[in-house]
ChimeraX commands (.cxc) that place a marker at each C-alpha (Angstrom):
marker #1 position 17.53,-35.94,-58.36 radius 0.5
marker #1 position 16.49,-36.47,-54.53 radius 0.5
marker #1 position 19.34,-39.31,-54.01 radius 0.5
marker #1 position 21.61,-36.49,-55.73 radius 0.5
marker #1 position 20.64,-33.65,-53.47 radius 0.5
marker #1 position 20.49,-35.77,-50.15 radius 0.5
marker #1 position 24.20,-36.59,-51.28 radius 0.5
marker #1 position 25.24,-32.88,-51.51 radius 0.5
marker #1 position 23.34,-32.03,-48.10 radius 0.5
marker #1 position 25.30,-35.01,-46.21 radius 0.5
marker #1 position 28.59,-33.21,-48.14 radius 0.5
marker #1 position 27.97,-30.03,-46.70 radius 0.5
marker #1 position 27.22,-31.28,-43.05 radius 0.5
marker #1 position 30.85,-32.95,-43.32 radius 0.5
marker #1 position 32.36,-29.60,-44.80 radius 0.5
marker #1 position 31.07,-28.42,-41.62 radius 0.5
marker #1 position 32.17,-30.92,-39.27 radius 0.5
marker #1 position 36.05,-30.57,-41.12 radius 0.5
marker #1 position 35.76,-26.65,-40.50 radius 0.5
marker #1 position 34.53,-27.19,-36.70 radius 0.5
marker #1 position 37.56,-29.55,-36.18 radius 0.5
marker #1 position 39.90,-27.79,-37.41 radius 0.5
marker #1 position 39.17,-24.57,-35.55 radius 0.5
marker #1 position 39.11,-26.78,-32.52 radius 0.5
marker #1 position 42.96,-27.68,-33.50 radius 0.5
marker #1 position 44.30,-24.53,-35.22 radius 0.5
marker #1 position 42.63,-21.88,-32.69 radius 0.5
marker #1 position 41.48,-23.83,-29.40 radius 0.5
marker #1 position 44.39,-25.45,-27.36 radius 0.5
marker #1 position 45.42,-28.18,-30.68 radius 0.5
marker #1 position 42.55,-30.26,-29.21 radius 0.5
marker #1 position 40.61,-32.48,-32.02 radius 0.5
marker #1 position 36.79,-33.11,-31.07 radius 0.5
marker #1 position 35.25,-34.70,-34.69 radius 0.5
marker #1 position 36.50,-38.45,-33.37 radius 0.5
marker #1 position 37.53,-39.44,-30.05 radius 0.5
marker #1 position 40.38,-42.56,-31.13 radius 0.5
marker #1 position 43.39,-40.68,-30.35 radius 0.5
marker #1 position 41.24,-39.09,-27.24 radius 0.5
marker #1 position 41.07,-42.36,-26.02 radius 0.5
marker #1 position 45.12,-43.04,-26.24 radius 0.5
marker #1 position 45.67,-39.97,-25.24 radius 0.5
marker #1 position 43.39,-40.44,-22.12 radius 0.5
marker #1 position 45.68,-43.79,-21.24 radius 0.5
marker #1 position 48.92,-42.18,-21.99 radius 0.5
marker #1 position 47.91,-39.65,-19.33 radius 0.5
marker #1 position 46.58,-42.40,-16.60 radius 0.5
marker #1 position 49.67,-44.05,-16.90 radius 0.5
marker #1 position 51.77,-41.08,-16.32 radius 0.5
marker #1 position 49.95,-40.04,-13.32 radius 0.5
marker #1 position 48.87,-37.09,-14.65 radius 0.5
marker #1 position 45.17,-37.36,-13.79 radius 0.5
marker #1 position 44.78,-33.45,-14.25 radius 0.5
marker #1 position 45.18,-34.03,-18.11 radius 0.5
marker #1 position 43.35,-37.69,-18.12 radius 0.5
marker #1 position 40.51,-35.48,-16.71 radius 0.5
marker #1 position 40.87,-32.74,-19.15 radius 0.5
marker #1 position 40.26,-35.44,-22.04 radius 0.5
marker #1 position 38.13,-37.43,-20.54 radius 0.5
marker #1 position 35.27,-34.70,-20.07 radius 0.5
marker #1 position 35.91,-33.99,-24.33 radius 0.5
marker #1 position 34.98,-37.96,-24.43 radius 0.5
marker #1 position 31.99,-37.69,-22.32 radius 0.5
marker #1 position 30.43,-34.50,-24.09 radius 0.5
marker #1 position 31.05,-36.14,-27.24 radius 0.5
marker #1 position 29.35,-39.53,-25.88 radius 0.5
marker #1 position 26.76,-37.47,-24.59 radius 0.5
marker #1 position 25.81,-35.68,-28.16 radius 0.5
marker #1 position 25.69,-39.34,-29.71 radius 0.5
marker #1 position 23.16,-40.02,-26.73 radius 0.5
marker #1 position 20.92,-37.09,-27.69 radius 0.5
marker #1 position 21.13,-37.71,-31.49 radius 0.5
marker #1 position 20.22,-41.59,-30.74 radius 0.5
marker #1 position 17.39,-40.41,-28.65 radius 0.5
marker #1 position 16.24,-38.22,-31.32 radius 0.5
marker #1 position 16.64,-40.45,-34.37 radius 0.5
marker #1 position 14.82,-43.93,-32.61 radius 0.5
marker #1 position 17.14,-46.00,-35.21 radius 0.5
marker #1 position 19.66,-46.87,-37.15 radius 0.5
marker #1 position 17.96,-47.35,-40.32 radius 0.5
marker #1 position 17.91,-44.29,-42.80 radius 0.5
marker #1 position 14.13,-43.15,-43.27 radius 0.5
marker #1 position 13.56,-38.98,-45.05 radius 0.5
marker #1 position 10.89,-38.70,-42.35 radius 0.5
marker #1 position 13.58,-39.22,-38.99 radius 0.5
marker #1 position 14.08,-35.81,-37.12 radius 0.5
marker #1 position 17.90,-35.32,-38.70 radius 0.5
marker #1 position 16.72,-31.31,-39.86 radius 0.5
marker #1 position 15.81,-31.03,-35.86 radius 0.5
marker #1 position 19.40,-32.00,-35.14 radius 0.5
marker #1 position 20.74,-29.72,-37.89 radius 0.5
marker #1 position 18.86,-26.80,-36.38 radius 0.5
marker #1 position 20.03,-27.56,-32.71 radius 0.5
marker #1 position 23.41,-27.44,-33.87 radius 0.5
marker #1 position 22.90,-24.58,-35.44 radius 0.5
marker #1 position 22.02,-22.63,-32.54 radius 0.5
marker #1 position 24.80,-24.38,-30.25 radius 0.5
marker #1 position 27.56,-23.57,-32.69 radius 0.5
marker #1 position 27.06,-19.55,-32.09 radius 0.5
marker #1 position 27.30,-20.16,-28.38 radius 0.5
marker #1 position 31.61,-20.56,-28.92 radius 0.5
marker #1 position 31.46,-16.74,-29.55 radius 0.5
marker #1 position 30.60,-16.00,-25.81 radius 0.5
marker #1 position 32.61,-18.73,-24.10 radius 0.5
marker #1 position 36.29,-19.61,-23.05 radius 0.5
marker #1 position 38.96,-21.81,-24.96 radius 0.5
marker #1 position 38.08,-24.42,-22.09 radius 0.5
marker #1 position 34.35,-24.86,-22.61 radius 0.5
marker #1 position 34.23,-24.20,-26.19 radius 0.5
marker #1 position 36.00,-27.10,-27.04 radius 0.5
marker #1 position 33.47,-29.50,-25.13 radius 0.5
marker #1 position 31.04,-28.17,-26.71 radius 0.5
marker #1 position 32.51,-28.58,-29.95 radius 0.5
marker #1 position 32.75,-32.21,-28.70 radius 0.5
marker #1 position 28.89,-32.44,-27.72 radius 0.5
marker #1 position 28.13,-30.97,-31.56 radius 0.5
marker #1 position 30.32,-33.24,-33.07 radius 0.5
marker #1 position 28.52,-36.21,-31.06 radius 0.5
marker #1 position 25.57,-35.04,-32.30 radius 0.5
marker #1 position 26.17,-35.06,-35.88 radius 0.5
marker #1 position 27.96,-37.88,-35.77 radius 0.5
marker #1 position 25.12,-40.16,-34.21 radius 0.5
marker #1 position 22.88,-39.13,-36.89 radius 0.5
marker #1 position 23.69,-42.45,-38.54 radius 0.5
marker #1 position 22.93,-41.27,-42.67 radius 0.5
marker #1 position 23.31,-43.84,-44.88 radius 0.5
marker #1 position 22.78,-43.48,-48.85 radius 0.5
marker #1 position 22.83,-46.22,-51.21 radius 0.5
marker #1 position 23.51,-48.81,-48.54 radius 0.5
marker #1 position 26.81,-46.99,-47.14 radius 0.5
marker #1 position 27.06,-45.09,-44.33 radius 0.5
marker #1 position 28.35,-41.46,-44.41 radius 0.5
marker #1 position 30.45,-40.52,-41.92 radius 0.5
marker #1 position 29.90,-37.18,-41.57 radius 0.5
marker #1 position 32.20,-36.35,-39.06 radius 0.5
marker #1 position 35.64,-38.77,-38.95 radius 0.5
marker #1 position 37.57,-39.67,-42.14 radius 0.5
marker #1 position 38.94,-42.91,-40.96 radius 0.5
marker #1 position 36.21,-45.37,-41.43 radius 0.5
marker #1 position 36.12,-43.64,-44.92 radius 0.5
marker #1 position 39.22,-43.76,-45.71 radius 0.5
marker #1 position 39.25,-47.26,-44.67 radius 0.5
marker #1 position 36.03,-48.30,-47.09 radius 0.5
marker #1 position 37.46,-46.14,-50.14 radius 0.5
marker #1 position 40.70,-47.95,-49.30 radius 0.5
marker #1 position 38.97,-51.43,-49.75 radius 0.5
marker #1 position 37.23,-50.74,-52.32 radius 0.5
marker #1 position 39.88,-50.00,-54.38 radius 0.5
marker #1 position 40.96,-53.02,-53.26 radius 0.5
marker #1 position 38.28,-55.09,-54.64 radius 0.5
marker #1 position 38.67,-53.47,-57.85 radius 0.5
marker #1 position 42.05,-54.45,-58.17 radius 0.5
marker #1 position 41.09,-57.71,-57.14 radius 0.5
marker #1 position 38.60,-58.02,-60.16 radius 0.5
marker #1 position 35.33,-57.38,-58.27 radius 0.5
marker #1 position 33.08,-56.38,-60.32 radius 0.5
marker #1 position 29.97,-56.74,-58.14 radius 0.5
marker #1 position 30.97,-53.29,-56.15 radius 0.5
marker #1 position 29.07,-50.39,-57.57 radius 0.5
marker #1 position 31.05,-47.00,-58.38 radius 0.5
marker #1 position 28.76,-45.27,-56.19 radius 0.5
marker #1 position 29.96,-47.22,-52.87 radius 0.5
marker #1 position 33.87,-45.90,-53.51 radius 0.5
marker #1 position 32.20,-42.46,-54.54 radius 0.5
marker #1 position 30.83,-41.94,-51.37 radius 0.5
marker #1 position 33.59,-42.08,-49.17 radius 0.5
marker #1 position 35.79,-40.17,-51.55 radius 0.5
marker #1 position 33.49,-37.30,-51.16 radius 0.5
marker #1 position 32.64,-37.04,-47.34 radius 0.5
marker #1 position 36.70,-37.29,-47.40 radius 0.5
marker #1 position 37.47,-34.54,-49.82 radius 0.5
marker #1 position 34.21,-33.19,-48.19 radius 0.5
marker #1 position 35.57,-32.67,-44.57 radius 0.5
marker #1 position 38.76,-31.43,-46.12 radius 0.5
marker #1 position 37.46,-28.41,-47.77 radius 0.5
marker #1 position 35.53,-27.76,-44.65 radius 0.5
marker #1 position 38.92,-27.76,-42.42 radius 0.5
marker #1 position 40.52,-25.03,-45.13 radius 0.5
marker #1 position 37.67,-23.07,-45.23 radius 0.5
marker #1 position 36.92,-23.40,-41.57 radius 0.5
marker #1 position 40.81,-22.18,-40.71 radius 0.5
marker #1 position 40.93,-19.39,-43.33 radius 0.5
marker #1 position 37.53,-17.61,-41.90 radius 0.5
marker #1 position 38.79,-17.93,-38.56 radius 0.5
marker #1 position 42.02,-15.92,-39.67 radius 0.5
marker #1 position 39.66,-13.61,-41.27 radius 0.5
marker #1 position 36.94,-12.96,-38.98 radius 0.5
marker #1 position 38.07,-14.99,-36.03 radius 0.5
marker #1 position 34.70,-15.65,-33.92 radius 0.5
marker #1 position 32.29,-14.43,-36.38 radius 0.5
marker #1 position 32.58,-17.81,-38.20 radius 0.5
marker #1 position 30.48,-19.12,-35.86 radius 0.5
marker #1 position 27.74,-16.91,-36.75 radius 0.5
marker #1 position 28.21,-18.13,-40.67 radius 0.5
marker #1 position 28.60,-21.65,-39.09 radius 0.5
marker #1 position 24.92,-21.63,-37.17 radius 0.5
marker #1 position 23.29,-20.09,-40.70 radius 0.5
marker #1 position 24.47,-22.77,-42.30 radius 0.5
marker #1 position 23.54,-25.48,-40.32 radius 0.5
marker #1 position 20.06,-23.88,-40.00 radius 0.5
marker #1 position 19.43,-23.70,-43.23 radius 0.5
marker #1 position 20.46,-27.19,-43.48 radius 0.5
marker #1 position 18.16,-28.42,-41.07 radius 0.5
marker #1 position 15.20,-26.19,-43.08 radius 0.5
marker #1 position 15.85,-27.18,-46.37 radius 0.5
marker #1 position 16.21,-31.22,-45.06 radius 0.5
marker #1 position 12.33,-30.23,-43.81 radius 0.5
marker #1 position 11.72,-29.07,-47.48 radius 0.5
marker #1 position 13.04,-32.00,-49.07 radius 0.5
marker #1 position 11.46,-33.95,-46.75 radius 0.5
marker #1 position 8.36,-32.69,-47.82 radius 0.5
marker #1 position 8.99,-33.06,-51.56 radius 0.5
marker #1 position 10.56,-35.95,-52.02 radius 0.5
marker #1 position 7.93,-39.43,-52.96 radius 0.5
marker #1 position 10.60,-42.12,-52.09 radius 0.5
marker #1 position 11.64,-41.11,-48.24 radius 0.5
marker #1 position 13.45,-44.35,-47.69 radius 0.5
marker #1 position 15.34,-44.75,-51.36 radius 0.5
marker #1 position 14.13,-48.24,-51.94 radius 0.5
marker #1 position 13.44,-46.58,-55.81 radius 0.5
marker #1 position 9.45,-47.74,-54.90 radius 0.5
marker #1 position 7.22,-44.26,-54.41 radius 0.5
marker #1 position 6.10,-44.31,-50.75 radius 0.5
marker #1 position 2.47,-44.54,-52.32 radius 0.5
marker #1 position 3.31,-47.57,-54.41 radius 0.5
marker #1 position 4.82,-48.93,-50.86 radius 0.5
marker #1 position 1.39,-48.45,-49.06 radius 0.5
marker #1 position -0.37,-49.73,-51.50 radius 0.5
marker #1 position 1.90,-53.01,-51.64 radius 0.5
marker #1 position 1.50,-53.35,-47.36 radius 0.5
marker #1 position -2.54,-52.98,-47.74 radius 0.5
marker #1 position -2.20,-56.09,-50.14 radius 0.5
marker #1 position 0.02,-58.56,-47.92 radius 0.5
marker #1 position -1.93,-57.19,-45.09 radius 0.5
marker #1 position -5.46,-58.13,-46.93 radius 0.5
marker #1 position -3.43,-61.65,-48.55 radius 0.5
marker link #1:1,2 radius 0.2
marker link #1:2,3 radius 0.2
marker link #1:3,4 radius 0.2
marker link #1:4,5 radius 0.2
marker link #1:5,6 radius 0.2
marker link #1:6,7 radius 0.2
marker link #1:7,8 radius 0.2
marker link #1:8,9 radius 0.2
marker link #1:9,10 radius 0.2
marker link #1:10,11 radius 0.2
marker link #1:11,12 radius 0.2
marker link #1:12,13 radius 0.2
marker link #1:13,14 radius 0.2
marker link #1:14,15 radius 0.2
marker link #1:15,16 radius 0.2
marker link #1:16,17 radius 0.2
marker link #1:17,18 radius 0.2
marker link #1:18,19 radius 0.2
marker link #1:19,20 radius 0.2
marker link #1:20,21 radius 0.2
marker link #1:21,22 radius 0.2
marker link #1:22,23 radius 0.2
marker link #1:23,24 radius 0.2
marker link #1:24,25 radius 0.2
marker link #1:25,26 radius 0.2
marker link #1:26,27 radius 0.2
marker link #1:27,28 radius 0.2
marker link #1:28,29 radius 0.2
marker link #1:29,30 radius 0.2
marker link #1:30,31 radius 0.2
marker link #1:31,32 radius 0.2
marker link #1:32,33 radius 0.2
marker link #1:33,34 radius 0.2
marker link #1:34,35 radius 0.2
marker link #1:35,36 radius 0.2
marker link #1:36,37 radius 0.2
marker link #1:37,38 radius 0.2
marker link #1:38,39 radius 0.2
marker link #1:39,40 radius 0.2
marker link #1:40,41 radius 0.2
marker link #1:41,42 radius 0.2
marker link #1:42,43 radius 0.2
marker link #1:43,44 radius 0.2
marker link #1:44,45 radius 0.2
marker link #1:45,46 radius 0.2
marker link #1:46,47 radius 0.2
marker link #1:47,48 radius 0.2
marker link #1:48,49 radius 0.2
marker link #1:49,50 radius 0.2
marker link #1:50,51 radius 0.2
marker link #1:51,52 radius 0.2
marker link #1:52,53 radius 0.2
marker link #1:53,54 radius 0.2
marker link #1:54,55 radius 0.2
marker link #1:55,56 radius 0.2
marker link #1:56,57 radius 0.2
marker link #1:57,58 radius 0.2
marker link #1:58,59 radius 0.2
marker link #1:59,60 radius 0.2
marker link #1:60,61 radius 0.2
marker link #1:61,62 radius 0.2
marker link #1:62,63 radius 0.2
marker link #1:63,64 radius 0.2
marker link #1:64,65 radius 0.2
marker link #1:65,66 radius 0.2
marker link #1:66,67 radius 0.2
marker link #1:67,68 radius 0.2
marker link #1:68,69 radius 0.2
marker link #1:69,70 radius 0.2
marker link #1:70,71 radius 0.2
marker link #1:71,72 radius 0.2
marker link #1:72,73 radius 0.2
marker link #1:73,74 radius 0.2
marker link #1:74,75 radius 0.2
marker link #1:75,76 radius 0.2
marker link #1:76,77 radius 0.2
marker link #1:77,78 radius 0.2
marker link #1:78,79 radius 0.2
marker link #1:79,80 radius 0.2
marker link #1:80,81 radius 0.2
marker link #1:81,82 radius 0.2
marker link #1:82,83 radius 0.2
marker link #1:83,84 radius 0.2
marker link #1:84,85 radius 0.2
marker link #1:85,86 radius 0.2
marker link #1:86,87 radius 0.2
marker link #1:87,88 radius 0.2
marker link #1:88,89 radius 0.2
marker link #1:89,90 radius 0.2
marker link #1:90,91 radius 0.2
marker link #1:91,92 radius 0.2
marker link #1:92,93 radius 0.2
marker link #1:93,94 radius 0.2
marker link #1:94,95 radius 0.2
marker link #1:95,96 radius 0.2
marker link #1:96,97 radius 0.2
marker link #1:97,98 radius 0.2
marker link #1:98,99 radius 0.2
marker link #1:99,100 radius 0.2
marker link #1:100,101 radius 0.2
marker link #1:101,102 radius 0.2
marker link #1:102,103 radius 0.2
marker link #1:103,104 radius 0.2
marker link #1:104,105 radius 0.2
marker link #1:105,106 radius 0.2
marker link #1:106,107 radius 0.2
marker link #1:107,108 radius 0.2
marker link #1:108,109 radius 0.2
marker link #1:109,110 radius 0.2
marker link #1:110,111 radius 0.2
marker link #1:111,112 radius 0.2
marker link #1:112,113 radius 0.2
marker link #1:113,114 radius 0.2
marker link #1:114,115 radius 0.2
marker link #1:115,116 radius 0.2
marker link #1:116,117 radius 0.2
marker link #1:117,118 radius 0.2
marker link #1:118,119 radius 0.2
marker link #1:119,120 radius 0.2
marker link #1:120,121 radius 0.2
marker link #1:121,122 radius 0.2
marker link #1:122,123 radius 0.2
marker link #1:123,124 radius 0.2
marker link #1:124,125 radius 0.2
marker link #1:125,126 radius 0.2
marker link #1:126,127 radius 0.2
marker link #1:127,128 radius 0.2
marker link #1:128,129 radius 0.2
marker link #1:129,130 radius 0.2
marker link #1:130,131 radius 0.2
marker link #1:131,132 radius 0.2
marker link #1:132,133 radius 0.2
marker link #1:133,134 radius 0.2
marker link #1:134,135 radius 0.2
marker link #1:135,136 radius 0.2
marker link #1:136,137 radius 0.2
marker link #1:137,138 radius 0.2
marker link #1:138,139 radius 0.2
marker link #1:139,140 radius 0.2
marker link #1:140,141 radius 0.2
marker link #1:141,142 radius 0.2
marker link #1:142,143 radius 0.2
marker link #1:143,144 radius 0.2
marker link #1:144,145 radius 0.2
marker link #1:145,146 radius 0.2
marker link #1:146,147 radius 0.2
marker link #1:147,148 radius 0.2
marker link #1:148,149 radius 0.2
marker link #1:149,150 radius 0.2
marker link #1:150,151 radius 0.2
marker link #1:151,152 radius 0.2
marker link #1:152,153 radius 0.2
marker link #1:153,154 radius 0.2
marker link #1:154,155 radius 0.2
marker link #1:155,156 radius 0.2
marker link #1:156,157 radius 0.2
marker link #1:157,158 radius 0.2
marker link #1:158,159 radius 0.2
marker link #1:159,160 radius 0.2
marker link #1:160,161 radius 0.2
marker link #1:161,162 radius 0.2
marker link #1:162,163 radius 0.2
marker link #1:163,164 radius 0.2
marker link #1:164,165 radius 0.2
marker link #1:165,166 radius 0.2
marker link #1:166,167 radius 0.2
marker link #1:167,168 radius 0.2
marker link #1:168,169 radius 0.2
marker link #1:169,170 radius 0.2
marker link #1:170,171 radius 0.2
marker link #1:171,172 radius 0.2
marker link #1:172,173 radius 0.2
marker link #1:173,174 radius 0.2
marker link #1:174,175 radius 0.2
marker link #1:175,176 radius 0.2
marker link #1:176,177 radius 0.2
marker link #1:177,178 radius 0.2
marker link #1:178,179 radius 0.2
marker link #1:179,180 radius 0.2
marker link #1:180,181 radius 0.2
marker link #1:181,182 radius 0.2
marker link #1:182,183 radius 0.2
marker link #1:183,184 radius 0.2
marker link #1:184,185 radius 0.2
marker link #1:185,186 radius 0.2
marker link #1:186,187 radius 0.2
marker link #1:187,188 radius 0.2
marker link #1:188,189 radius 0.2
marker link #1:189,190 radius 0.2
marker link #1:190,191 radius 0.2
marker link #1:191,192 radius 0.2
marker link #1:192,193 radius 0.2
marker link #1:193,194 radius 0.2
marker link #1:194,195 radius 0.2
marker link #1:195,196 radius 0.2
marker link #1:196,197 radius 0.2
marker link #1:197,198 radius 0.2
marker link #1:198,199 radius 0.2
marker link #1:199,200 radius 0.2
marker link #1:200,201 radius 0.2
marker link #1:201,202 radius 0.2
marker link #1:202,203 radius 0.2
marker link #1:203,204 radius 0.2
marker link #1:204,205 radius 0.2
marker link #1:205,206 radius 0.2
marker link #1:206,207 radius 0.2
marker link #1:207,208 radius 0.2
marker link #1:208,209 radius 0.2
marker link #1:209,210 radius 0.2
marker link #1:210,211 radius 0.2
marker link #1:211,212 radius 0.2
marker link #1:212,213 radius 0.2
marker link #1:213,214 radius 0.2
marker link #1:214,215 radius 0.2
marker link #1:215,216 radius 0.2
marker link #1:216,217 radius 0.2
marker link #1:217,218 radius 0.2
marker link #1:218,219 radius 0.2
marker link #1:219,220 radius 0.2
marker link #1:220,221 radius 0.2
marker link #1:221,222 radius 0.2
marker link #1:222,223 radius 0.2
marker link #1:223,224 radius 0.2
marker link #1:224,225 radius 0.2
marker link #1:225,226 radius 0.2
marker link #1:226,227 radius 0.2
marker link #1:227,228 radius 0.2
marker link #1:228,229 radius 0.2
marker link #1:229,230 radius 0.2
marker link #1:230,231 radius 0.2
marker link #1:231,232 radius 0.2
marker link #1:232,233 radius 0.2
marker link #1:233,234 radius 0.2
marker link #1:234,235 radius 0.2
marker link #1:235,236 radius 0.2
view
């Protein structure tokens, strides 16, 4: 049931990186601030051009986001997916940057859509051995894509839960992005202000489960059991 919930919670987070994008499109200036590919291009297209008022324009999006993935690594310590890593912390800090859109321009909003979207993103969550991408769809689309391919193939050493993954943080991010748009019809800013619950109560309830849960690295060994295996190498 832990694996199960920890799935849904890394769902969510995406929902809310799809709704945060695209806001950032429909409402703020068309820009996109989940993944910074086409930033990139975009960035080069402009250098070329001469236009170094838009390269600039782009290039500070690709800094705050490389800055958030900075913060998040410096929070985290590691790659490696461990319950008892600070990813609630990162939930709650987002939480409390996301209201801050409500005060500020099109201009500054957007970067710091950027920064929160670096943030999440460097969290780094992995479940069952594949790692959620919780806030750009093509590296998901990309392992759904092969492993459909492998299946077709005749593979039968791929697991269902490795293309189930992907699918989900992809349908995932999509429902965010509708839901995202249609409050910000609705209510406009205020969706920010639903946005930074959510996130907070994210970053609580990953504290809770942290708490609960016996198996904080989902090896399927109790963390006591692991102790208790360490103490006997360590005596052997």
């Amino acid at each position: 049931m832990d694996k199960k919930i920890l799935l849904l919670w890394m769902c969510i987070l995406t929902c809310m990186a799809g709704g945060i994008n695209a806001i950032s499109i429909f409402g703020y200036d068309g820009t996109t601030v989940s993944h910074v590919t086409g930033l990139v291009s975009k960035a080069a297209i402009n250098a070329s051009q001469g236009d170094y008022t838009a390269f600039w324009s782009v290039l500070r999006i690709i800094i705050t986001f490389f800055l958030g993935a900075i913060v998040s690594g410096f929070i985290t310590g590691e790659r490696a997916f461990y319950l008892k890593k600070r990813y609630g912390i990162i939930s709650i800090v987002i939480g409390l940057l996301v209201i801050i859109p409500y005060f500020l321009s099109i201009k500054y909003s957007v970067l710091l859509f950027a920064f929160i979207m670096g943030l999440q993103n460097g969290m780094v969550v992995s479940f069952r051995g594949v790692v959620v991408r919780m806030t750009h769809m093509s590296g998901n689309f990309t392992d759904l894509g092969v492993f459909i391919g492998y299946k077709l193939r005749g593979n039968n050493n791929e697991k269902l839960v490795t293309g189930l993954i992907p699918l989900a943080a992809i349908l995932s991010f999509i429902l965010g992005g509708v839901i995202g748009v249609l409050l910000y019809n609705s209510i406009h800013n205020w969706v920010f202000l639903i946005f930074s619950f959510i996130y907070i109560f994210l970053g609580g309830f990953y504290f809770y489960l942290r708490i609960k849960c016996e198996d904080k690295n989902f090896n399927d060994i109790p963390d006591d059991e692991e102790i208790e295996l360490e103490e006997h190498h360590q005596l052997l």
